[in-house]
CHARMM-style PDB file with segment names, atoms N, HN, CA, C and O in Angstrom:
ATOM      1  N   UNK     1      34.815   7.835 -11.308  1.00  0.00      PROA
ATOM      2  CA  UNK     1      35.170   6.552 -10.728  1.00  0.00      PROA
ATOM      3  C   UNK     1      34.816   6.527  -9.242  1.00  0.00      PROA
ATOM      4  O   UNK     1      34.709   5.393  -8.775  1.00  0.00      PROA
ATOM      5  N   UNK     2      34.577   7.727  -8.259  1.00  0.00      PROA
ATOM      6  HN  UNK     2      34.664   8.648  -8.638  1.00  0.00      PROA
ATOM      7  CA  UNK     2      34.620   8.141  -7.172  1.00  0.00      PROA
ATOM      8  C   UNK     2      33.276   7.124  -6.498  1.00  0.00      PROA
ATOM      9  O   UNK     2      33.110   6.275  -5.622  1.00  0.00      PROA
ATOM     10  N   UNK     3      32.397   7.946  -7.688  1.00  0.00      PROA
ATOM     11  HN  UNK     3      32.532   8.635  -8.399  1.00  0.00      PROA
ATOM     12  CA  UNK     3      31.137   8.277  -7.108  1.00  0.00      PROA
ATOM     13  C   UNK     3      30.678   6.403  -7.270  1.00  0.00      PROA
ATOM     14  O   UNK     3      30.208   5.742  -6.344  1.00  0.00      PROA
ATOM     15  N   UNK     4      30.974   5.869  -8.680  1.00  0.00      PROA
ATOM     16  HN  UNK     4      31.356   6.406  -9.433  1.00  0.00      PROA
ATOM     17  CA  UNK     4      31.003   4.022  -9.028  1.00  0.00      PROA
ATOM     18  C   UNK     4      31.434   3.707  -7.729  1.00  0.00      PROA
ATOM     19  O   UNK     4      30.332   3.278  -7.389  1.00  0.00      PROA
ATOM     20  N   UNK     5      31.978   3.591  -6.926  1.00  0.00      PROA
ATOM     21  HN  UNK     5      32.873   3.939  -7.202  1.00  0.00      PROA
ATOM     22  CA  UNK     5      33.135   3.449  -5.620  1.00  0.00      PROA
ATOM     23  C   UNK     5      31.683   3.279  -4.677  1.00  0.00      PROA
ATOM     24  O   UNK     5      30.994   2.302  -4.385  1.00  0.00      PROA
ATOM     25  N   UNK     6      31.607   4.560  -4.403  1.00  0.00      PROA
ATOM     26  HN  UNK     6      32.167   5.354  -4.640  1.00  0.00      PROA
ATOM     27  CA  UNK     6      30.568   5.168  -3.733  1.00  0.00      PROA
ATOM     28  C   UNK     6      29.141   4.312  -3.504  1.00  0.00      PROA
ATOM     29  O   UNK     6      28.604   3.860  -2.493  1.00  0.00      PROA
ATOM     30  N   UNK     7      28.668   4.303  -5.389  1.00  0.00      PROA
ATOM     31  HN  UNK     7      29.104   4.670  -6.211  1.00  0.00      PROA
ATOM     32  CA  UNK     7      27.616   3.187  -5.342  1.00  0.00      PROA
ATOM     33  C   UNK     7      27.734   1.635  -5.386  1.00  0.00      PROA
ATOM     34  O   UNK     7      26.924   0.708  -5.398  1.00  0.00      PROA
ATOM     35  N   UNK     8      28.388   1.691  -5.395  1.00  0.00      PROA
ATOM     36  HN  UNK     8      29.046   2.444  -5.386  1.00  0.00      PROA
ATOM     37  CA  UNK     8      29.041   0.109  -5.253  1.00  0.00      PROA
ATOM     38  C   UNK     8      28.798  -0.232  -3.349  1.00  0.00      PROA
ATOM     39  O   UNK     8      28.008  -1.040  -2.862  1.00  0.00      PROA
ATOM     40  N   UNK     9      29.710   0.632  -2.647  1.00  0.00      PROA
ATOM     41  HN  UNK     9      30.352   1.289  -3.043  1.00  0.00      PROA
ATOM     42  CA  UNK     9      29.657   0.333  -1.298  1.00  0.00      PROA
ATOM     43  C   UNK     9      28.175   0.463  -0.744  1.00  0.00      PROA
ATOM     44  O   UNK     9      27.758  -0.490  -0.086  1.00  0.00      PROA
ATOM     45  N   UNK    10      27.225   1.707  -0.977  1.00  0.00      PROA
ATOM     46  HN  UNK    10      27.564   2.481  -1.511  1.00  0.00      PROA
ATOM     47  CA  UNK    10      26.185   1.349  -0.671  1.00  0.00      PROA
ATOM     48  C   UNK    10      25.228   0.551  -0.914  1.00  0.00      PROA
ATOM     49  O   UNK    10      24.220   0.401  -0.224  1.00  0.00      PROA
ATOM     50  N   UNK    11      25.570  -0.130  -2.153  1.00  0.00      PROA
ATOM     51  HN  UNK    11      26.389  -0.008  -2.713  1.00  0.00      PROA
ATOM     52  CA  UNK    11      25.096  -1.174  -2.490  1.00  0.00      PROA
ATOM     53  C   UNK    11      24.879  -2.678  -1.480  1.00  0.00      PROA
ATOM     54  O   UNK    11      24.002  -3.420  -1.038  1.00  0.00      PROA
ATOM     55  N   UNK    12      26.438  -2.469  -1.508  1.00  0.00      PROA
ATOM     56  HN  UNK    12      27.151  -1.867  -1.867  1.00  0.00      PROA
ATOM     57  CA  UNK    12      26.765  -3.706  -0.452  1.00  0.00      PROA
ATOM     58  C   UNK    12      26.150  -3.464   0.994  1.00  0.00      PROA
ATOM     59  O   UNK    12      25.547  -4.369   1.571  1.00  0.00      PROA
ATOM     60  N   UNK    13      26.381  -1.845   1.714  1.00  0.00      PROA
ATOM     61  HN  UNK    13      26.871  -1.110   1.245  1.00  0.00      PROA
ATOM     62  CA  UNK    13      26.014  -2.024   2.727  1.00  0.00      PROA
ATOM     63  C   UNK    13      24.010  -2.250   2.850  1.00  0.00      PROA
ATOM     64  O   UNK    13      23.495  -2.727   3.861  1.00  0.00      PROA
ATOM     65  N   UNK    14      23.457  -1.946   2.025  1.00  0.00      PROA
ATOM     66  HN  UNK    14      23.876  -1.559   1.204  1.00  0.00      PROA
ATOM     67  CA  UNK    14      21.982  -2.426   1.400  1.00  0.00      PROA
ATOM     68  C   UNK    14      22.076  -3.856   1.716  1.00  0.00      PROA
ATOM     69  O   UNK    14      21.538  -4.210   2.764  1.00  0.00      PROA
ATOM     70  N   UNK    15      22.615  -4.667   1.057  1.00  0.00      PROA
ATOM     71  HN  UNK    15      23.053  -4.379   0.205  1.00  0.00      PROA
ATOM     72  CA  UNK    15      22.271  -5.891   0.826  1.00  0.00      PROA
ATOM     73  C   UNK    15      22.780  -6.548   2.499  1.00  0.00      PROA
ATOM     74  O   UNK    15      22.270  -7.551   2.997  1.00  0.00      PROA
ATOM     75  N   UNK    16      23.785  -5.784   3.102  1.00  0.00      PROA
ATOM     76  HN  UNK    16      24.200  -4.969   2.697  1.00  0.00      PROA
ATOM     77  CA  UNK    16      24.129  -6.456   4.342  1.00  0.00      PROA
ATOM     78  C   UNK    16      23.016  -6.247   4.819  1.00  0.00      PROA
ATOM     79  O   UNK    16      22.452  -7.319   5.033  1.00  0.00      PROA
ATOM     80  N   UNK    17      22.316  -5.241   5.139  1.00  0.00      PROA
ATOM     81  HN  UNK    17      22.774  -4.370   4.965  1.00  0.00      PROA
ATOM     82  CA  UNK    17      21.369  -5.034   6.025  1.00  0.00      PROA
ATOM     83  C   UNK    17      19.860  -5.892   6.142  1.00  0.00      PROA
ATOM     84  O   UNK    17      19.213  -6.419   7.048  1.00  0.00      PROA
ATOM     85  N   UNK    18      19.718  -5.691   4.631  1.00  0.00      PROA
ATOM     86  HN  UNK    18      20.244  -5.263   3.896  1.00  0.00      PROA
ATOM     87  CA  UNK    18      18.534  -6.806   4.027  1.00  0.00      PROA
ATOM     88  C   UNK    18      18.557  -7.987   4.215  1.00  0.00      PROA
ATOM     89  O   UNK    18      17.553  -8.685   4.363  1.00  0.00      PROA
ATOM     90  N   UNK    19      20.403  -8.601   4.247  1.00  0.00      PROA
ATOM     91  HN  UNK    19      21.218  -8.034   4.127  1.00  0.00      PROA
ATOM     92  CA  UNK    19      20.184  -9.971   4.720  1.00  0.00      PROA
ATOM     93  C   UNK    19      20.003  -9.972   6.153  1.00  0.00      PROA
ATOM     94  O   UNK    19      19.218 -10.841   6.532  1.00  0.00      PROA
ATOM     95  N   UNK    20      20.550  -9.180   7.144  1.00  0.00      PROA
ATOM     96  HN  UNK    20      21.188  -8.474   6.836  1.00  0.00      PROA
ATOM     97  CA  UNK    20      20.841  -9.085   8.422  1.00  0.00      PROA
ATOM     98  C   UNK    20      18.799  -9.121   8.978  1.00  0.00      PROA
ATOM     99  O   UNK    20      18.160  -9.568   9.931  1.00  0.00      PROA
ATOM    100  N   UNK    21      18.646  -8.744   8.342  1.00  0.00      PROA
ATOM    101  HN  UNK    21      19.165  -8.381   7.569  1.00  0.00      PROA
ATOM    102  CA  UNK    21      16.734  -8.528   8.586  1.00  0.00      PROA
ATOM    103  C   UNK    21      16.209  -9.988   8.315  1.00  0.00      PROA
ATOM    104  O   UNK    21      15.427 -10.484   9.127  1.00  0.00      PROA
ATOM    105  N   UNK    22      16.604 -10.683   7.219  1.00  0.00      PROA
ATOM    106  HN  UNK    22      17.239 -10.280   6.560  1.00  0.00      PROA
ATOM    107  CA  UNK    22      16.137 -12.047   6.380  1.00  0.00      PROA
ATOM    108  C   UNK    22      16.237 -12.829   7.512  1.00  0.00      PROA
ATOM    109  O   UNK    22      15.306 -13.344   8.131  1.00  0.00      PROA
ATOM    110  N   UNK    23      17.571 -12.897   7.780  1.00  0.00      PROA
ATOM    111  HN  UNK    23      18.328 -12.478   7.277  1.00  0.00      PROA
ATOM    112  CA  UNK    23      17.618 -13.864   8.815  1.00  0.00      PROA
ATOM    113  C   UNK    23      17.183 -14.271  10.315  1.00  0.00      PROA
ATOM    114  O   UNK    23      17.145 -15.311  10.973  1.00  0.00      PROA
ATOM    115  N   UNK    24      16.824 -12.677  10.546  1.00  0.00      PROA
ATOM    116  HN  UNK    24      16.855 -11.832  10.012  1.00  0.00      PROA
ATOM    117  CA  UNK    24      16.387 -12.365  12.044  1.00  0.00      PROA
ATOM    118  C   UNK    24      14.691 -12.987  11.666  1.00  0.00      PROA
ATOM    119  O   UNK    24      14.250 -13.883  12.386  1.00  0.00      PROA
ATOM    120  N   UNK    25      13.827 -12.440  10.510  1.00  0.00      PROA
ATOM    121  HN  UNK    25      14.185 -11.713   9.925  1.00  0.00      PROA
ATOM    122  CA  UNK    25      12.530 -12.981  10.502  1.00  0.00      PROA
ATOM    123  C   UNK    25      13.001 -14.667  10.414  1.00  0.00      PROA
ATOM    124  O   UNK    25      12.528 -15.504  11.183  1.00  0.00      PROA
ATOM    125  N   UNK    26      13.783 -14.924   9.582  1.00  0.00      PROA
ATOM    126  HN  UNK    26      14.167 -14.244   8.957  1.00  0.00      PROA
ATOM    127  CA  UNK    26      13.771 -16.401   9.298  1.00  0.00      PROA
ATOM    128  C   UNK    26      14.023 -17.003  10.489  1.00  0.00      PROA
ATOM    129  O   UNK    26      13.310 -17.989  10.680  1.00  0.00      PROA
ATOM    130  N   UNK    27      14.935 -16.701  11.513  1.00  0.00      PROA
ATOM    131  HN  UNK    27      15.514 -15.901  11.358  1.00  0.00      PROA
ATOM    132  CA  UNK    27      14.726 -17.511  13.012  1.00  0.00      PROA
ATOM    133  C   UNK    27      13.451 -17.307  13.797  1.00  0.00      PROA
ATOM    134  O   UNK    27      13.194 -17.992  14.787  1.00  0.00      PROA
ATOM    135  N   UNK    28      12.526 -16.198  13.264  1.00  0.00      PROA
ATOM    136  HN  UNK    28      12.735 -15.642  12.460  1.00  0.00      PROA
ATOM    137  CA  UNK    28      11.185 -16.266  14.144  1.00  0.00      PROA
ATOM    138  C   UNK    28      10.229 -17.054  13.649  1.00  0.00      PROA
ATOM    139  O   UNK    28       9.344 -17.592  14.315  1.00  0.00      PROA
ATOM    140  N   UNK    29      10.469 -17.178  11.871  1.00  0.00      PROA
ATOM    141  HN  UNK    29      11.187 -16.741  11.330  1.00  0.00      PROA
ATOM    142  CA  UNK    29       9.724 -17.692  11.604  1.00  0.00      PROA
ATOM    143  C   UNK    29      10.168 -19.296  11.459  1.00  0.00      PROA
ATOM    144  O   UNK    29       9.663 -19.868  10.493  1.00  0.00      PROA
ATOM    145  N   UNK    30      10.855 -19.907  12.115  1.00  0.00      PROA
ATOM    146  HN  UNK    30      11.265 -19.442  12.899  1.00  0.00      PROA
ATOM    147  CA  UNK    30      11.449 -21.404  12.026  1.00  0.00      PROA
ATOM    148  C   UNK    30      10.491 -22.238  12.514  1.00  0.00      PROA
ATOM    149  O   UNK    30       9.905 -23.120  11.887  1.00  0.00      PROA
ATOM    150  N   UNK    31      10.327 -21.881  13.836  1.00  0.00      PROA
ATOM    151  HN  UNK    31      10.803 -21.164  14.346  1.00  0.00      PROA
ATOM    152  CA  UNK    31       9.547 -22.763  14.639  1.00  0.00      PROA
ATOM    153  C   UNK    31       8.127 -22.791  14.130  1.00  0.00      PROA
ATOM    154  O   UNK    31       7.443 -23.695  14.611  1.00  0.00      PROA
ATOM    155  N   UNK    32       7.420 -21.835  13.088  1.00  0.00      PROA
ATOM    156  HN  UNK    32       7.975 -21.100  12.697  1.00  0.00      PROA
ATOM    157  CA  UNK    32       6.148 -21.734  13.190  1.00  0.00      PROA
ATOM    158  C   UNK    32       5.864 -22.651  11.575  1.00  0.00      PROA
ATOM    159  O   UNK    32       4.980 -23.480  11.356  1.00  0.00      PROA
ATOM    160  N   UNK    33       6.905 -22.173  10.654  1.00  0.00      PROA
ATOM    161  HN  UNK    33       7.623 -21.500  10.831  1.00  0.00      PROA
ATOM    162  CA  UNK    33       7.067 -23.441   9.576  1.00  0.00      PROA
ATOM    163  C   UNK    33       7.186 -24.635  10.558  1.00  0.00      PROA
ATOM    164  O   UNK    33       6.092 -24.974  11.011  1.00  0.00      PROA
ATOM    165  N   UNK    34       7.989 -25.180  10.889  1.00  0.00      PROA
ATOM    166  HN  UNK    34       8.877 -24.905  10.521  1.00  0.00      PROA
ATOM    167  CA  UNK    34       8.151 -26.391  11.691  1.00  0.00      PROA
ATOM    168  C   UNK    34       6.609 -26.955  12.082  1.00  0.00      PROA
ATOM    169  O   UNK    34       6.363 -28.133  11.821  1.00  0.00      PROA
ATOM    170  N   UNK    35       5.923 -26.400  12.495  1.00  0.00      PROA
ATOM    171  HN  UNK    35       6.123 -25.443  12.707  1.00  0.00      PROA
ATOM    172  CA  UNK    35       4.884 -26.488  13.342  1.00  0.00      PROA
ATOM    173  C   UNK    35       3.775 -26.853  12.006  1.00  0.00      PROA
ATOM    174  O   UNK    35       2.728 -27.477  12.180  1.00  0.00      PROA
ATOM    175  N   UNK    36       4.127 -26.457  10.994  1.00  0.00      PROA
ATOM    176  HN  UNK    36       4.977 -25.950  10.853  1.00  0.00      PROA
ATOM    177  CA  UNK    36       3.121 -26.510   9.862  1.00  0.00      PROA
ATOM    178  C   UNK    36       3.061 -27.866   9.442  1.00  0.00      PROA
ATOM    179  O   UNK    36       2.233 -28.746   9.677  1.00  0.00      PROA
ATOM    180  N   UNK    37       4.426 -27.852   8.568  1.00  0.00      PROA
ATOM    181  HN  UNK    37       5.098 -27.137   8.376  1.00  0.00      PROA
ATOM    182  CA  UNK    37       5.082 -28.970   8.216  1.00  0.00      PROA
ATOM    183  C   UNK    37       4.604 -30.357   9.174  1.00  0.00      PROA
ATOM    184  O   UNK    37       3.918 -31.188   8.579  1.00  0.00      PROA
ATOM    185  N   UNK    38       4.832 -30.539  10.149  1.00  0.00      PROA
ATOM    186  HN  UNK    38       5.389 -29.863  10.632  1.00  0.00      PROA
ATOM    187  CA  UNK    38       4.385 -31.458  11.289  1.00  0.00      PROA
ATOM    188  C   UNK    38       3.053 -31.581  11.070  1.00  0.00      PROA
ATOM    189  O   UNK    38       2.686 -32.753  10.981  1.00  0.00      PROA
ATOM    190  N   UNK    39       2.002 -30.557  10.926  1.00  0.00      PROA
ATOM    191  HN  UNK    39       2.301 -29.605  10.998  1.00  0.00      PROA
ATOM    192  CA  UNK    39       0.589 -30.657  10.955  1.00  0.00      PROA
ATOM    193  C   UNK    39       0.214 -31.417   9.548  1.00  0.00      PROA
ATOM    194  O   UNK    39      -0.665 -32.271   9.439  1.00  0.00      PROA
ATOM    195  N   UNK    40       1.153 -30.879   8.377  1.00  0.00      PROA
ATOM    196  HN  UNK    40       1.867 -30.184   8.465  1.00  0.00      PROA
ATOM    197  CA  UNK    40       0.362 -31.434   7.583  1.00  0.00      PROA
ATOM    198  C   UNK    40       1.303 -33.056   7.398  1.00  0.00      PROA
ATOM    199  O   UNK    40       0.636 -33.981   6.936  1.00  0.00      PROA
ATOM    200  N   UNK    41       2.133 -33.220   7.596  1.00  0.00      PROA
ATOM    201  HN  UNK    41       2.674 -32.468   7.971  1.00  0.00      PROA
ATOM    202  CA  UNK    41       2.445 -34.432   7.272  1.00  0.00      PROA
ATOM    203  C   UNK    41       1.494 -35.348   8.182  1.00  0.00      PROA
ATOM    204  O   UNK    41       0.874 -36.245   7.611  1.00  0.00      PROA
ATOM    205  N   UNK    42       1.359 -35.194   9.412  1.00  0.00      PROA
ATOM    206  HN  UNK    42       1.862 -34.465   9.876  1.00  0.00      PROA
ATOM    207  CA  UNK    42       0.376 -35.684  10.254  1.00  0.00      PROA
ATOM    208  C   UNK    42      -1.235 -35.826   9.055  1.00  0.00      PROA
ATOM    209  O   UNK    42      -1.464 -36.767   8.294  1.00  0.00      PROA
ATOM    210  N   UNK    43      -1.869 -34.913   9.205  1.00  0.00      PROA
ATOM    211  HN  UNK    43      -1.683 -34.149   9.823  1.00  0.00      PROA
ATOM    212  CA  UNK    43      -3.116 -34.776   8.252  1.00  0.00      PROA
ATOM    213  C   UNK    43      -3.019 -35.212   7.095  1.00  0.00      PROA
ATOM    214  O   UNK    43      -3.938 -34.968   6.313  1.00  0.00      PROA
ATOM    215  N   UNK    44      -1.662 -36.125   6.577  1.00  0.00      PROA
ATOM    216  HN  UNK    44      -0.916 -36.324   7.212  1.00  0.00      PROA
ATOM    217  CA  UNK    44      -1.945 -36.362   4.882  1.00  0.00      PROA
ATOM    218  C   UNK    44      -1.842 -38.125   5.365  1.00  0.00      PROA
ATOM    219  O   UNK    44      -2.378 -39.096   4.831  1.00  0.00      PROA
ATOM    220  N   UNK    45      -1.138 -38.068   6.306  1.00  0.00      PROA
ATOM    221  HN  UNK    45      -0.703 -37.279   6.740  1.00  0.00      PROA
ATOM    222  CA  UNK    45      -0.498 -39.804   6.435  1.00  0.00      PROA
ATOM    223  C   UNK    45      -2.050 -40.108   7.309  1.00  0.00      PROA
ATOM    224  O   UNK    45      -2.398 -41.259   7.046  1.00  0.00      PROA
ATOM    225  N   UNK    46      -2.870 -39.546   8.077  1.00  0.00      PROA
ATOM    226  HN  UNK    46      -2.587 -38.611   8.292  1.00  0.00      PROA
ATOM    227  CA  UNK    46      -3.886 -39.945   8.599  1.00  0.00      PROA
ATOM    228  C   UNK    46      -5.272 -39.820   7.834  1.00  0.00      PROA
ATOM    229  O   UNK    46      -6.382 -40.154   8.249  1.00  0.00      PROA
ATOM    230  N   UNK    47      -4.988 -39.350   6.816  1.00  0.00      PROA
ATOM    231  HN  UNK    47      -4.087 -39.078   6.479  1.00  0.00      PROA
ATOM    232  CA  UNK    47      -5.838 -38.956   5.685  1.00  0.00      PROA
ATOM    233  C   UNK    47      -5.785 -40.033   4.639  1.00  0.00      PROA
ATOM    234  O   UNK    47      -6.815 -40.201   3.987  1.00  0.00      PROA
ATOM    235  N   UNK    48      -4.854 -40.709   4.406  1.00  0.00      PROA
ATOM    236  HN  UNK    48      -4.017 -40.573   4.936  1.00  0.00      PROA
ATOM    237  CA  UNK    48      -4.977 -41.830   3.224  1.00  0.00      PROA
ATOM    238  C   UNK    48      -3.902 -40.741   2.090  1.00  0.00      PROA
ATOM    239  O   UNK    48      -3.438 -41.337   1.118  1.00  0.00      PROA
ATOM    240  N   UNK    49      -3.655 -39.700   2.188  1.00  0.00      PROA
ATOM    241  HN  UNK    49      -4.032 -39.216   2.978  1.00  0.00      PROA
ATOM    242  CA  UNK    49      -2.515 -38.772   1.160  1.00  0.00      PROA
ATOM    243  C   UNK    49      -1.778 -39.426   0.446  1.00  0.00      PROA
ATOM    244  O   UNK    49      -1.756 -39.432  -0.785  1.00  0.00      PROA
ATOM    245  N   UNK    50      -0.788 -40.330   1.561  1.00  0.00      PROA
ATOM    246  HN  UNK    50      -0.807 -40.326   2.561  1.00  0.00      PROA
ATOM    247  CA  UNK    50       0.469 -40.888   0.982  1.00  0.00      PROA
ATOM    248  C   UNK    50       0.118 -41.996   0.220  1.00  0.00      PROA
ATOM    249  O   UNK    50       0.577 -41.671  -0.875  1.00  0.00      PROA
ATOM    250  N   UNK    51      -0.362 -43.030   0.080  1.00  0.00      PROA
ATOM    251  HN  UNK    51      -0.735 -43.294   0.969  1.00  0.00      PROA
ATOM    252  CA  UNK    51      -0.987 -43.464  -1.380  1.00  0.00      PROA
ATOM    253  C   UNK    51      -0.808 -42.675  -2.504  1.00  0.00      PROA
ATOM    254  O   UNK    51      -0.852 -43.481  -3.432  1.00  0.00      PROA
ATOM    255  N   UNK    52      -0.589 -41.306  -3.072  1.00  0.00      PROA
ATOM    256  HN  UNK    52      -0.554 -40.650  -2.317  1.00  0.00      PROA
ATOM    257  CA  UNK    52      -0.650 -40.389  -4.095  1.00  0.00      PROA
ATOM    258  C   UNK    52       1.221 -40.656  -4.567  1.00  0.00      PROA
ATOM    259  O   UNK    52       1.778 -40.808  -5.654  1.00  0.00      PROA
ATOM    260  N   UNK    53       1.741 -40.608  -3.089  1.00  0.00      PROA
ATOM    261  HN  UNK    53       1.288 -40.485  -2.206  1.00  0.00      PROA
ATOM    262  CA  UNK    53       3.183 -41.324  -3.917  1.00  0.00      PROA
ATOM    263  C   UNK    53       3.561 -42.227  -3.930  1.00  0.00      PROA
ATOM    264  O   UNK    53       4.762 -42.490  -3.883  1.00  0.00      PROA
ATOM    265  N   UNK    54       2.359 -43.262  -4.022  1.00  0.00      PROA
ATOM    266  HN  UNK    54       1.383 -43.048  -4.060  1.00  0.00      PROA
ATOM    267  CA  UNK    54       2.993 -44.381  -4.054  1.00  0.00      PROA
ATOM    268  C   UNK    54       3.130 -44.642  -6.083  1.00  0.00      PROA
ATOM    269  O   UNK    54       2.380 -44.100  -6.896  1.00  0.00      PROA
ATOM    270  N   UNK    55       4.125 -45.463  -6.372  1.00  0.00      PROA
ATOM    271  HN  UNK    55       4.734 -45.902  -5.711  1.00  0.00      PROA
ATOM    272  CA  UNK    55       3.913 -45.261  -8.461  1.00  0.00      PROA
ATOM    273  C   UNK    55       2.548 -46.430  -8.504  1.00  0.00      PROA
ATOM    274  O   UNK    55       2.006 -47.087  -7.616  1.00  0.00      PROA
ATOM    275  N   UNK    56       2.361 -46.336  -9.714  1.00  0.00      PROA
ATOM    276  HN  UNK    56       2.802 -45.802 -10.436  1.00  0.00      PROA
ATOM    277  CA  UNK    56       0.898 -46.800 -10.131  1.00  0.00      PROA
ATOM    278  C   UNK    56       1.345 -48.076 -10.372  1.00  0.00      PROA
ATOM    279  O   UNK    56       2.510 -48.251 -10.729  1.00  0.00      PROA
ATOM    280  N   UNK    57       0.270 -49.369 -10.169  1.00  0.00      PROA
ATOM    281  HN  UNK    57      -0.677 -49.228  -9.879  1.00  0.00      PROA
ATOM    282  CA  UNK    57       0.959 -50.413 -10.577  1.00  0.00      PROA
ATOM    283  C   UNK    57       0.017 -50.715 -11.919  1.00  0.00      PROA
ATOM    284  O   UNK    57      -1.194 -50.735 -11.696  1.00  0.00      PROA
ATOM    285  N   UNK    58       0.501 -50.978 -13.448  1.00  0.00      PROA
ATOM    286  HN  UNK    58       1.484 -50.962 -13.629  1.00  0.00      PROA
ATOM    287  CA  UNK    58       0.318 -51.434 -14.712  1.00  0.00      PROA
ATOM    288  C   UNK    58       0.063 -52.785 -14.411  1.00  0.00      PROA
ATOM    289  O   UNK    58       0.770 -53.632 -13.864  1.00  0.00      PROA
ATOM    290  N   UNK    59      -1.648 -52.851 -15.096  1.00  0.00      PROA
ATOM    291  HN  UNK    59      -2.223 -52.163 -15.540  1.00  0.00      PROA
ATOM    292  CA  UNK    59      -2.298 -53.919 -15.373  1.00  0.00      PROA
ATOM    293  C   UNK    59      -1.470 -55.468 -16.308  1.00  0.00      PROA
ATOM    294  OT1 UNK    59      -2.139 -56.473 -16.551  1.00  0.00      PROA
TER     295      UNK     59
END
């Protein structure tokens, strides 16, 4: 039961750490998604894109 104990906690302290990492890339990588996102919505609406959602209109 000791050792279940044992792997259990390192388990958890694993997953703290892994998230503790996730999140540190995910704030570096915020601004540079951001920056994407912006480019392409720009390039689809100046492109003629958004027409694709517009619904179809039946003859």
């Amino acid at each position: 039961i000791s050792s279940m104990v044992v792997a259990v906690g390192l388990t958890i302290a694993a997953a703290g750490f892994t998230g503790h990492y996730v999140l540190q890339a995910m704030k570096y990588m915020e601004t540079q998604v951001k920056q994407v996102f912006q480019s392409l919505t720009k390039s689809a609406i100046s492109g003629g894109y958004y027409r694709v959602l517009q619904p179809i209109k039946e003859k």
